[in-house]
N, C-alpha and C positions, 0 to 999 in steps of 0.2 A: 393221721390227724383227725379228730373229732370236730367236721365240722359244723354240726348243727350248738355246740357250745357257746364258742366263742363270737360265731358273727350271726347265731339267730335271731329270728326277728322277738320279739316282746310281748307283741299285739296289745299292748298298753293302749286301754281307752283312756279320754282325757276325761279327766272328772270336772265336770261342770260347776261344781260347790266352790272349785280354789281360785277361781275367776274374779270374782266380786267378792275380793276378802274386806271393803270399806265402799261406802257411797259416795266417796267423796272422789273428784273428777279435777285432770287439767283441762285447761283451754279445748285440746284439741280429744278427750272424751277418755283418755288415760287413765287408769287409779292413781290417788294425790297420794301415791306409796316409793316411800324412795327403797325399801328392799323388793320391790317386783322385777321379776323377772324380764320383763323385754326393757329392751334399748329403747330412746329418743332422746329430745330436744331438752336440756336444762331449763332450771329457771332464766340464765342470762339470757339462751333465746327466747321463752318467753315473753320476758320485759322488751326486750328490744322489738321483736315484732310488732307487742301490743304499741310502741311508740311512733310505728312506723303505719299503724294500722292496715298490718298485717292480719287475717284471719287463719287462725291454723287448719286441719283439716279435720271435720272428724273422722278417725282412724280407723271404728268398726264400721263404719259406712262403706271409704275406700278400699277395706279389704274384702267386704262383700263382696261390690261390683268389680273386682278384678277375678276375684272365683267366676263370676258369673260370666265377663267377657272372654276365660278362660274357656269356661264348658260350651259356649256358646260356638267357640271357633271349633274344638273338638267337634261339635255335630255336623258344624257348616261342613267341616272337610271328609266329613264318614269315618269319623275315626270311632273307636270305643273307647280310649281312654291317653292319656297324653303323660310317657315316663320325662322327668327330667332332673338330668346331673347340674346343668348349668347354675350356679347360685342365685343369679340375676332373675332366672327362670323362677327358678324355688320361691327367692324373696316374694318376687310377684302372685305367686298364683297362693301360698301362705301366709306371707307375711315371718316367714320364721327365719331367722339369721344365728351362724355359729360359726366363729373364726372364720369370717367372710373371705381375707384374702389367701386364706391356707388351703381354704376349698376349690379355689380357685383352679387350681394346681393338683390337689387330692381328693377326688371325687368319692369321700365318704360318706356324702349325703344325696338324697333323692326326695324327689316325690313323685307320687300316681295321683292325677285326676282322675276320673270315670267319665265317662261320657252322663253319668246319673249324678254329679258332682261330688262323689264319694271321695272323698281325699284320705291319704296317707302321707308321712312323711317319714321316711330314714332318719337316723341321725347317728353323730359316731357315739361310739360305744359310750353306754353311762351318760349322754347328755340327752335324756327321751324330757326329763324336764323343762329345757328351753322353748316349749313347747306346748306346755301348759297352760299359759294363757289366750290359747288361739282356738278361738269357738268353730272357727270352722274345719279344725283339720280333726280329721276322726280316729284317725290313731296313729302312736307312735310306734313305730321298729327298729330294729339294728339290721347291721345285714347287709349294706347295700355295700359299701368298701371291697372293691375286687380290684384294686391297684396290688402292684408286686409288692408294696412297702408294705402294707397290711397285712395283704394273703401270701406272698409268698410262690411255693411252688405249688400252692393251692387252687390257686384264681380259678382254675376251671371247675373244681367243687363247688369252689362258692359259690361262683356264678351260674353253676345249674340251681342249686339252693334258691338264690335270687329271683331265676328266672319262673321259677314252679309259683313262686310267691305271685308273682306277675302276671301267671296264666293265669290262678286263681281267682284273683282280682280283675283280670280282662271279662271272664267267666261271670262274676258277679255283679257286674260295675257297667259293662260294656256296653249294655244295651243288644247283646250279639255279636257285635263285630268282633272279627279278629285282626283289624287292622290297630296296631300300636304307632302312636309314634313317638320320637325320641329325638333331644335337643343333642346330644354327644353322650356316646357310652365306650368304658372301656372294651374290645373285638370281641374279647370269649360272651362277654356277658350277651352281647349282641348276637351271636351266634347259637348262645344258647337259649336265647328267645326265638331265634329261628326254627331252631331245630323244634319247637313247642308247637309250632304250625303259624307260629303269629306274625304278620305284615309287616315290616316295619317301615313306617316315611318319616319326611318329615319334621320333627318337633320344634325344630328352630321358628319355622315359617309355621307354624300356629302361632308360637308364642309371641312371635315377632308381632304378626297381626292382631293379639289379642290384647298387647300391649300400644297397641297405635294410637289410639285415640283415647286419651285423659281424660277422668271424670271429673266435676270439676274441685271434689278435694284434692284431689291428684293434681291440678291444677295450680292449687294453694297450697299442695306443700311443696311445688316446686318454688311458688314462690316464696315460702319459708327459707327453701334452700338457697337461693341466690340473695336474697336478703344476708343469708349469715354467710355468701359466699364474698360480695361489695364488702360486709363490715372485715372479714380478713382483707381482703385486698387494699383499705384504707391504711391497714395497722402496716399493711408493706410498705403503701408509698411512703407513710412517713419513714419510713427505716430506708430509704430507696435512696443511699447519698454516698458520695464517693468513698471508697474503703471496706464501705460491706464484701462480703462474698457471695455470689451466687448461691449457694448452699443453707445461708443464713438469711434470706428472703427468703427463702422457700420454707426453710422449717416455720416462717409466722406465718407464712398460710393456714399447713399441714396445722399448727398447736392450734390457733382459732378457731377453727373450724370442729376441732375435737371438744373446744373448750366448750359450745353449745353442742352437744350432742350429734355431730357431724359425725363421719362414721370413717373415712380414708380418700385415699387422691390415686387417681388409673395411672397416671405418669408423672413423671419431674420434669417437666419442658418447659424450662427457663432459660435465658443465656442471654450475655451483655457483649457489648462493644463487637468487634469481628465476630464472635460465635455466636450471633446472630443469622451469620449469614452462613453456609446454609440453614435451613430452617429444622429441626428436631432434635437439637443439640440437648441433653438433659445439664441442670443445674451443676454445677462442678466448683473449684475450690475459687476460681477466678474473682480477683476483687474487683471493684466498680471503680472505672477512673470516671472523672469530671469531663463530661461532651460526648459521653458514651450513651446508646441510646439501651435500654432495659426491655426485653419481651419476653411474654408469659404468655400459659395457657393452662387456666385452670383443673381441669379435667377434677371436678371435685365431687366428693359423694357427699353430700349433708346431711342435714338432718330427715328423718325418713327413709334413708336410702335412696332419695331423690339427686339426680347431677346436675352440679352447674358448671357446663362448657364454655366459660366466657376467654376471650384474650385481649389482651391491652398491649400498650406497648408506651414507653416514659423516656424520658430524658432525665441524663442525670445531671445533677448540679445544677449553678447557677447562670450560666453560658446560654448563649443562642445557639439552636443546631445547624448549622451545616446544609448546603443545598440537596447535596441528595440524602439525609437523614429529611430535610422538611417532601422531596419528591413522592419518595417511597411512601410516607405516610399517607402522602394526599390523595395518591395512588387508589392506595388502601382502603383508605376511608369512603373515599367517591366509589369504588367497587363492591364493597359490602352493600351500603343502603341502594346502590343501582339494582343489584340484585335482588337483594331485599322487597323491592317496591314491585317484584315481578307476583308475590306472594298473595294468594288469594282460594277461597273453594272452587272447584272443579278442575283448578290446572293440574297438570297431570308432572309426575315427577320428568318423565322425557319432555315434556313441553317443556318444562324447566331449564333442561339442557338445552334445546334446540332455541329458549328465548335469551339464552345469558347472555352478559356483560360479560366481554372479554377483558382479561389485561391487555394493559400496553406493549408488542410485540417484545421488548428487552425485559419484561420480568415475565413470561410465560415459560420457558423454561423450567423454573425456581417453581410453578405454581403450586400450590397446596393439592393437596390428593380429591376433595372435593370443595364445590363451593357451601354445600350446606349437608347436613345430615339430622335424622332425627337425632331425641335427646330423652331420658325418660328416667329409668335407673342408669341408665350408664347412656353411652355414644348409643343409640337404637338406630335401625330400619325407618327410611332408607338412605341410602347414599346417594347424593344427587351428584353426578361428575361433570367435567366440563366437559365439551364433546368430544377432544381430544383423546376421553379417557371413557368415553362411554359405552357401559354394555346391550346390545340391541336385546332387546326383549326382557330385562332383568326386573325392570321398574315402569312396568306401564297401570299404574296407580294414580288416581286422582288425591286433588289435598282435599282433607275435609276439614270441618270446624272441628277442634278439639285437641287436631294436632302440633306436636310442638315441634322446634327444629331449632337447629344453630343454622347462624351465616356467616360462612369460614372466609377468612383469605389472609394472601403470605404476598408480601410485595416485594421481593429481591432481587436485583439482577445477578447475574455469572459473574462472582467474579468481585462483587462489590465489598464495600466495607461496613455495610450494614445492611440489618434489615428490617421488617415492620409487618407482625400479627397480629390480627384485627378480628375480634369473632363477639355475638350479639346473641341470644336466646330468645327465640319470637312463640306465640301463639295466634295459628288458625283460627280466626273469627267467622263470623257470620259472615261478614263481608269483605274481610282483607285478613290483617294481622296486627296483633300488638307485641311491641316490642316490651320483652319482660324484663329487660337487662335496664339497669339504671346509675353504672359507674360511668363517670363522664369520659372525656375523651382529652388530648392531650394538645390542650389550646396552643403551646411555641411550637407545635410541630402543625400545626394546622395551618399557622398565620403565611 
């Protein structure tokens, strides 16, 4: 097999000229071109933001400073340059996206940072154009696909191919180091970076930290994203009435959220009446009866490629709930903002643990896996656990201003006939936090 043909690299510079093909700008600093190349927010979100006076974010701003807090962690940790397959990784440190959830799964794209902020980005075969409008990434290549599906009984070709590319760019880029690090890579390709002499650590826990702290466009387009993530969850409840089926809530999520320039949903974790209880059950064919209680969990990607990890939980019909459908809620609800109100700069994520609100002994059990986690493009770094569940030395981080988080919890007991998830999206302030979620809360079940 001839592999330098079919998966070499390109070395396609981006031409600066196809960038500013008009002067004319959305809101948040986009060309006013509806055949460009990258993805975002429609006009409907648009109007709906400016109604909610909403600020969008400007976008070459935000991509700058995410380069920058990129290259910034790269030095802090002595690295030369930081490879990563991860998409979320990618999206971050380029801004470039291509069949987000197919990559997920088939890691035929990449990119190198340099420790000099030299950037590359992979992409699969014939897509080096998606790529085009991104002034900071410096060239496009092919190449990087060293899964069986692509290569074959190849993979170890390719991925010495790969990896020469790699040294090269360590070489030129590094600042000297020979230390690489790397978010996940398929074994040979990693091996075959090995065998080049180069270090490998790491790349998760750069990216992870370079991603922690939100500038404040990033800030605003998360709240762009929860804005268009409330206005789907509106368009549920009203459809939230005995007869639906699980499956048909959920797709008015998924469609509204695409319908402003949203981009996909990490899971289906919906479920009514007893599949409620236990908690992770995904949406299924099941129809809503009347006194049944409804709970969800967002888990949405919006617009930007920013998440909104909210969870509600409804009553359906016209009926009054039931004492332990109103317990569990109250539970819930009193356990989130306890937590919540522990939130402030300098506490540390194990303080966190060590200060929490426990459950009530009969729903601990049941409990959710943590009480809060970051939040950013997707579920982020870190995981706060109860102590129950806590790992000694994993998370000795303070919070600072900037950062954002959910605050999780699952109210069920063993055994029960329902149950009740409750999750909120806050930002690190100066001096506490603000809470960015704004879907209300479920007054029969409160009373």
């Amino acid at each position: 097999m001839n592999v330098e043909q079919p998966f070499s690299s390109s070395n396609r510079k981006i031409d600066p000229s196809r960038r500013r093909a008009t002067q004319l700008f959305k809101p948040d600093g986009t060309p006013l071109d509806p055949d460009r190349l990258e993805i975002g927010p429609t006009d409907v979100a648009f109007a709906e933001w400016e109604a909610l006076g909403i600020t969008p974010p400007n976008v070459e701003r935000m991509r700058k400073v995410r380069l920058d807090r990129t290259v910034a962690e790269i030095n802090r940790r002595g690295y030369g340059g930081c490879l990563m397959f991860d998409p979320l990784n990618i999206r971050y440190a380029s801004d470039s996206s291509n069949m987000h959830v197919w990559i997920l799964h088939n890691w035929a794209r990449a990119c190198f940072v340099g420790a000099d902020g030299h950037m590359v980005v992979w992409d699969y075969k014939r897509c080096e154009h998606l790529s085009a409008h991104l002034p900071l990434v410096n060239e496009v290549r092919v190449g990087a696909g060293m899964f069986y599906f692509v290569a074959g009984d190849q993979e170890d070709a390719i991925a010495a191919e790969f990896a020469a590319q790699i040294d090269d760019l360590m070489r030129a880029h590094g600042n000297g180091s020979r230390r690489l690090a790397i978010d996940k890579m398929e074994l040979h390709g990693a091996r075959a970076l090995t065998a080049r002499g180069l270090a490998i650590g790491s790349g998760q826990q750069v990216m992870e930290h370079a991603r922690l702290i939100k500038s404040e466009d990033e800030i605003a387009a998360m709240r762009c994203a929860i804005a268009t993530c409330e206005i789907a969850m509106a368009e549920m409840e009203k459809a939230c009435e005995p007869e639906i089926a699980e499956t048909e809530l959920w797709a008015i999520l998924h469609a509204e959220n695409i319908k402003r320039g949203g981009e996909w949903i990490e899971t289906r974790i919906l479920s009514s009446g007893p599949r409620t209880n236990p908690w992770f059950q995904e949406a299924g064919p099941r129809r809503l009866l009347e006194g049944d209680l409804l709970a969800f969990d967002t888990d949405l990607i919006g617009p930007y490629g920013m998440c909104c990890d909210m969870s509600r939980t409804w009553f359906v019909g016209d009926g009054e709930p039931n004492a332990e459908q109103r317990d569990a809620y109250r539970v819930a609800y009193d356990h989130m903002f306890a937590n919540m109100d522990l939130l402030k700069p300098g506490v540390t994520f194990s303080e966190l643990t060590a200060q929490c609100v426990h459950l009530p002994e009969e729903y601990r059990a049941q409990r959710y896996g943590v009480f809060m986690h970051g939040v950013g493009l997707c579920d982020e770094f870190p995981s706060i656990y109860y102590p129950e569940d806590f790992v000694e030395g994993a998370f000795d981080y303070p919070l600072e201003p900037g950062m954002t988080l959910c605050v999780d919890v699952y109210a069920g007991k063993v055994g029960g006939s329902c149950g009740v998830k409750l999750e909120d999206q806050v930002l690190i302030t100066g001096t506490g936090y603000e809470n960015l979620s704004n879907y209300p809360f479920e007054e029969r079940l409160l009373g």
